[in-house]
C-alpha positions in Angstrom: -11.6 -161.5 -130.1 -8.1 -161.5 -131.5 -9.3 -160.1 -134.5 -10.9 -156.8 -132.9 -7.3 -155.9 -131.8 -5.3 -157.0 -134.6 -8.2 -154.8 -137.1 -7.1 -152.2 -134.9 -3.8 -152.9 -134.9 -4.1 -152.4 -138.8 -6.4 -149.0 -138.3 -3.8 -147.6 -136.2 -0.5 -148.4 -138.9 -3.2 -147.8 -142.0 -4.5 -144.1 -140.7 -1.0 -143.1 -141.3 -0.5 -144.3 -144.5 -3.0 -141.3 -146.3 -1.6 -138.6 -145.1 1.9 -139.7 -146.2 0.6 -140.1 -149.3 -0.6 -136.5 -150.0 2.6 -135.3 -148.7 4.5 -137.8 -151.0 2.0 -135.9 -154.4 2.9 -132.9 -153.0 6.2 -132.7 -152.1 7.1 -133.8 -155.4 10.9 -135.1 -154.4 11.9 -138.7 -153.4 14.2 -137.0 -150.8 13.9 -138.3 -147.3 11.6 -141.5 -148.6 13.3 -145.1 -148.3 12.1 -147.2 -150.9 13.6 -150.5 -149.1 11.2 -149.7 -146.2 7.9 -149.6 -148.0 9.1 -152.4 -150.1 9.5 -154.2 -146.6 6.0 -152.8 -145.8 4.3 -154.1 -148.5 6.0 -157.4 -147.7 4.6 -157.3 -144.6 0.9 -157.1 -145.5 1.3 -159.6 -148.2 2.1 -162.0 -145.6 -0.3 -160.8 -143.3 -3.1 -161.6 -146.2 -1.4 -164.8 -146.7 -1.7 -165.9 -143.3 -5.4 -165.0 -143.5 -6.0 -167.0 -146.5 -3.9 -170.4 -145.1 -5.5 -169.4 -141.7 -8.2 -172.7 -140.6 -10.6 -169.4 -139.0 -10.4 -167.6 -142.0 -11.4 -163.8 -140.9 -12.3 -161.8 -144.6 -12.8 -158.5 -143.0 -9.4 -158.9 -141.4 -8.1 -159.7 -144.3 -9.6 -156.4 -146.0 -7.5 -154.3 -144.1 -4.2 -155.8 -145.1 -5.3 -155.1 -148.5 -6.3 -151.6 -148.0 -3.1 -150.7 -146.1 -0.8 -152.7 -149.1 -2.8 -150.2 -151.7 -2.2 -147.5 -149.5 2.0 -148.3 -149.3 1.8 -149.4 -152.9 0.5 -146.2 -154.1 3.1 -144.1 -152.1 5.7 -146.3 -153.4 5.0 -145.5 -157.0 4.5 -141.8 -156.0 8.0 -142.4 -154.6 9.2 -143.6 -158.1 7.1 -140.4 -159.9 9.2 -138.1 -157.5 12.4 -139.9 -158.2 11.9 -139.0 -161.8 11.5 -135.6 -161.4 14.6 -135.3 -158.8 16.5 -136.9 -162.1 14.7 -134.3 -164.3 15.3 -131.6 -162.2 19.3 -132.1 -161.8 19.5 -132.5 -165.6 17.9 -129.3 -166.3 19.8 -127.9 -163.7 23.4 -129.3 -165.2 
């Protein structure tokens, strides 16, 4: 039973993590994003598979929501570094 509620514990921080993606591609600026915080994120869910895998019940299918929410984070926080670049292109060709 403590699964159930920590898989939707994980549905409820993961159905975030989409939608700031697309507006991460979109916006196309790092402005406003704190790469310290998803760095802390993706922490977080490595620890959280970790503790699956040393775990004596071991749960897979929990497990396989700490990795889909770390891809999520991970692909915003290269998006993050993408956008970064083109704030840095931007004020050069601006200069």
């Amino acid at each position: 039973m403590p699964e159930v509620f920590e898989i939707i514990m994980l549905l409820c921080f993961g159905s975030s993590w989409p939608f700031n993606v697309v507006k991460s591609y979109r916006a196309r600026t790092a402005t406003g994003k704190s790469p310290v915080f998803l760095v802390l994120v993706m922490i977080g869910y490595i620890c959280g598979v970790i503790s699956k895998l040393t775990a004596p019940s071991y749960k897979w299918y929990v497990m396989f929501f700490y990795i889909l929410n770390f891809v999520m984070v991970f692909i915003d926080f290269m998006l993050y570094l993408r956008n970064r670049r083109l704030d840095k292109e931007r004020a050069q060709q601006a200069a």
